[in-house]
N, C-alpha and C positions, 0 to 999 in steps of 0.2 A: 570374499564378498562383504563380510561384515566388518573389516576394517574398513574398506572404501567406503561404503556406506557411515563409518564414525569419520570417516575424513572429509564426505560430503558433507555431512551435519558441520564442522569448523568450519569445513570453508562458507556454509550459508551463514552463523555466526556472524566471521570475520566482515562476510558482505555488511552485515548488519552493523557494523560498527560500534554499537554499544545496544544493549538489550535491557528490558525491564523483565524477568520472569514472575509472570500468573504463578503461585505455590501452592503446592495441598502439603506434603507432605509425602504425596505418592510416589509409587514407582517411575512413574514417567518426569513429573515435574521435578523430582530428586535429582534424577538424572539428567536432565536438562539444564539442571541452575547450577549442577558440578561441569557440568562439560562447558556450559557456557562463561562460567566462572577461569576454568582452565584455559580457556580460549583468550578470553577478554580482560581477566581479571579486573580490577575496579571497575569497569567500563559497563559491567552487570552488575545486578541488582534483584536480589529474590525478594517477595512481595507477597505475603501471606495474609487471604481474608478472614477476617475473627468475628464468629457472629454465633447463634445460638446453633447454625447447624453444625458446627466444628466441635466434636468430642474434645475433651479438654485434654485427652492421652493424645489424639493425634497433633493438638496444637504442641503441646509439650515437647513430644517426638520428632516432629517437623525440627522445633526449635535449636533441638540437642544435636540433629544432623549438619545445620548447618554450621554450629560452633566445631562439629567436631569435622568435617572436609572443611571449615573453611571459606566459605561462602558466606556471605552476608545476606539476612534473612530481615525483612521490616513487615512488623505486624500494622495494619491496617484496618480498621472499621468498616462494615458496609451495612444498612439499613435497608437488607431487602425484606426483613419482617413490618417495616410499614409500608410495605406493598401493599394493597389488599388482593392484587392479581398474584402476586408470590405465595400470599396466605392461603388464597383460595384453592392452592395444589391443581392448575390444571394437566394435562398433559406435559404444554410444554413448560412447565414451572424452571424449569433451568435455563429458559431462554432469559426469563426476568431474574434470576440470579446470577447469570453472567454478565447481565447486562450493569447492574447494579456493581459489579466488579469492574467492567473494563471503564465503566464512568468515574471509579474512585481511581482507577491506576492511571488513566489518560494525562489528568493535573498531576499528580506525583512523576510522569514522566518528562513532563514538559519543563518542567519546578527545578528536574535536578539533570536533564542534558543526557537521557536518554531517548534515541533516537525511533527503536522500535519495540511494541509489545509482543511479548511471545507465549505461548500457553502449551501446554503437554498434549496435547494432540497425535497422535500414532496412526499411522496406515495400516492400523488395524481397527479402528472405528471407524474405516470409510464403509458404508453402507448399516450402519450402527444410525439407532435413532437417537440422534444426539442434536437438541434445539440448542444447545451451549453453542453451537456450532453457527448457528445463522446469528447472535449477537456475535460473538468473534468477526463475522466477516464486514455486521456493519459496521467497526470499531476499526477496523484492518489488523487485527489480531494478527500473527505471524504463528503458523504450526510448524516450527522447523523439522520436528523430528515424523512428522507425514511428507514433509519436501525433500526428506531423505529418503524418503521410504520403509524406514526403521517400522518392523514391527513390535510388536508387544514381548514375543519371546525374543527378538534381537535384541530389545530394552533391557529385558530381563539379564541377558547373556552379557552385555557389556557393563551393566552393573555389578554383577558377580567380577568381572575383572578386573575394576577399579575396587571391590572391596566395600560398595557397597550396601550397609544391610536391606536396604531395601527387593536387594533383588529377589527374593526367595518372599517377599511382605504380599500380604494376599491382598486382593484388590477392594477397592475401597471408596465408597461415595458418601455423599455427605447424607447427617440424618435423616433430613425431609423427606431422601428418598427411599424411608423404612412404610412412609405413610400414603394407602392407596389412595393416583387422582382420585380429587372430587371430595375428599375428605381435608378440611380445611387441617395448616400445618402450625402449630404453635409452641411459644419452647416449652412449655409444661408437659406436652406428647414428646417434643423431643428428648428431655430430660430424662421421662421413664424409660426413652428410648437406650438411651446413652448406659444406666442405670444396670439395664438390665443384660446391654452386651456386657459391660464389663464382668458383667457373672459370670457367663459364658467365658469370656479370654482367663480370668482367672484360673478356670478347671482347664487351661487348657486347649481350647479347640480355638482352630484355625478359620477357615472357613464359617462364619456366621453371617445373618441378619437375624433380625431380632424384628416383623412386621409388627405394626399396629392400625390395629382394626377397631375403628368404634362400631359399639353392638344399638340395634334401635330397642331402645326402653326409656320409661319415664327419666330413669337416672342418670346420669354419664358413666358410664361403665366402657371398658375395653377389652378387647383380646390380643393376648402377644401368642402372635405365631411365628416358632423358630422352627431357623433354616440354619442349618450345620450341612460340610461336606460329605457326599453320600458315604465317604470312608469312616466318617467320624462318627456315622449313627451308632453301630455297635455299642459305641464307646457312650452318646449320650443314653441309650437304652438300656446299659448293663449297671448293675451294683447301686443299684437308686440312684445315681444320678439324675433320670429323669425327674423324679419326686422333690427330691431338691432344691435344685430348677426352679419347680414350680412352684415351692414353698418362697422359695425366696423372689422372683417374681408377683408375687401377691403380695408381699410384703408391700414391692414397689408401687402398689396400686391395679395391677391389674386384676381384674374379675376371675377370666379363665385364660390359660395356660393351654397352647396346642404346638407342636409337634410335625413337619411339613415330611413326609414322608418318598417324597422325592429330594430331598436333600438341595442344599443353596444351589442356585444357578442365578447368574446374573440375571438381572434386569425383570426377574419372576413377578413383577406387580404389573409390564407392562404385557404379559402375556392378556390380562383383561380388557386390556384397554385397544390391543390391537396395534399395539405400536413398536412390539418386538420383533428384532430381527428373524432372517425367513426360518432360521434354523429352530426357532422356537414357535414357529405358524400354527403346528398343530398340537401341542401340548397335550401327555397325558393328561386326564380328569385330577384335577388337584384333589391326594388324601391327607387326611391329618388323623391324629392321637393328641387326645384332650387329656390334660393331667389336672 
């Protein structure tokens, strides 16, 4: 079943006659810009946006993947931070950064005789609250690896057989969305943002976010609230690590240091907001530990 399914995904491809691919860097878009590269060779084109919400390891990372399969990779500009609708973090703030995306690749597709756009899309975010998704459809984005039906773990599984690393890479979205809607998004919160995971992948651990919470007082002050996988608490709990952490977090600027004691799970900001999937409807009571 899972080869038919990689032979459906070439032959949507080949339909396509030459491809521009949307790139993060991720597991899905990795795997799309190799397979579509294998398929089409010159005829694709990877296409990666560079802007304050992109860590500068994953832009790096992204970049070192596609020298090393082989793929051709072009870094791009997009200006969704003079949004003010991108700024303002609403719910669907991803609807105005893809948008901002698929209006930069459109001309670059057109410019160099690529016929259609395509983005990492999986049939496993069908019923997933994803506004990336209604810019896509007004641009006519192409989700080939959802038209396959590939899920997340087939992604997975056929990247471990091409070898590559990605497939085992924990999942991963861009900065802005460390910052709860409603809380305006700027690169200086992203920065501490960035800042302060690398602390975390330093020691280590897999599974992170790293929230930022502005506190209401006279001052600007903030709270980072980290999110590690429930496996990895131990490990942030034991031998002062926690302490750490939190020393060196405040370094970065933040006021107070907390500790999310249900462990990372996707999408955890949008449980407030009511826009998570069903499987996260009723949420336990969010605990934390302040360091």
């Amino acid at each position: 079943m899972l080869t038919g399914k990689l032979e459906n995904l070439r032959a949507l491809l080949r339909d396509c006659g030459s491809c521009l691919v949307a790139y993060s860097g991720g597991v899905d878009s990795v795997f799309l810009a190799y397979v579509a590269h294998q398929t089409l060779g010159a005829r694709s084109l990877a296409a990666i946006a560079d802007s304050p919400s992109l860590a500068r390891r994953e832009l790096e990372e992204a970049l070192a993947l596609g020298r090393q399969f082989g793929f051709p990779v072009r870094v791009i500009h997009t200006r969704e931070f003079e949004n003010p609708d991108y700024l303002a973090n609403p719910v669907n703030r991803c609807y105005f950064c893809k948008t901002e995306l698929f209006t930069e690749l459109v001309p670059l597709a057109r410019a160099e005789g690529f016929a259609v756009i395509v983005y990492g899309e999986n049939a496993s975010d069908v019923g997933d609250f994803r506004p990336g998704a209604r810019a896509a459809a007004e641009f006519k984005v192409r989700a080939p690896l959802k038209e396959a039906g590939l899920t997340k773990a087939e992604i997975r599984a056929l990247s471990a057989r091409f070898g590559l690393p990605t497939a085992d890479k924990p999942q991963m979205a861009c900065l802005s969305s460390r910052v709860p809607y409603g809380q305006a998004v700027s690169p200086a919160k992203l920065g501490m943002i960035e800042q302060a995971e690398n602390v975390l992948r330093d020691l280590g651990f897999y599974d992170i976010r790293v929230r930022h919470h502005e506190l209401k007082s006279e001052l600007p002050r903030a709270l980072a609230r980290i999110e590690v996988g429930v496996a990895e608490l131990p490990k942030f709990l034991g031998n002062g690590t926690a302490a750490r952490v939190a020393e060196a977090l405040k370094k970065i600027g933040y006021a107070h240091v907390t500790v999310d004691l249900q462990g990372y799970r996707r999408g955890s900001l949008n449980e407030a907001s009511g826009t998570a999937p069903a499987a996260a409807d009723a949420p336990a009571p969010e605990t934390g530990a302040t360091f």
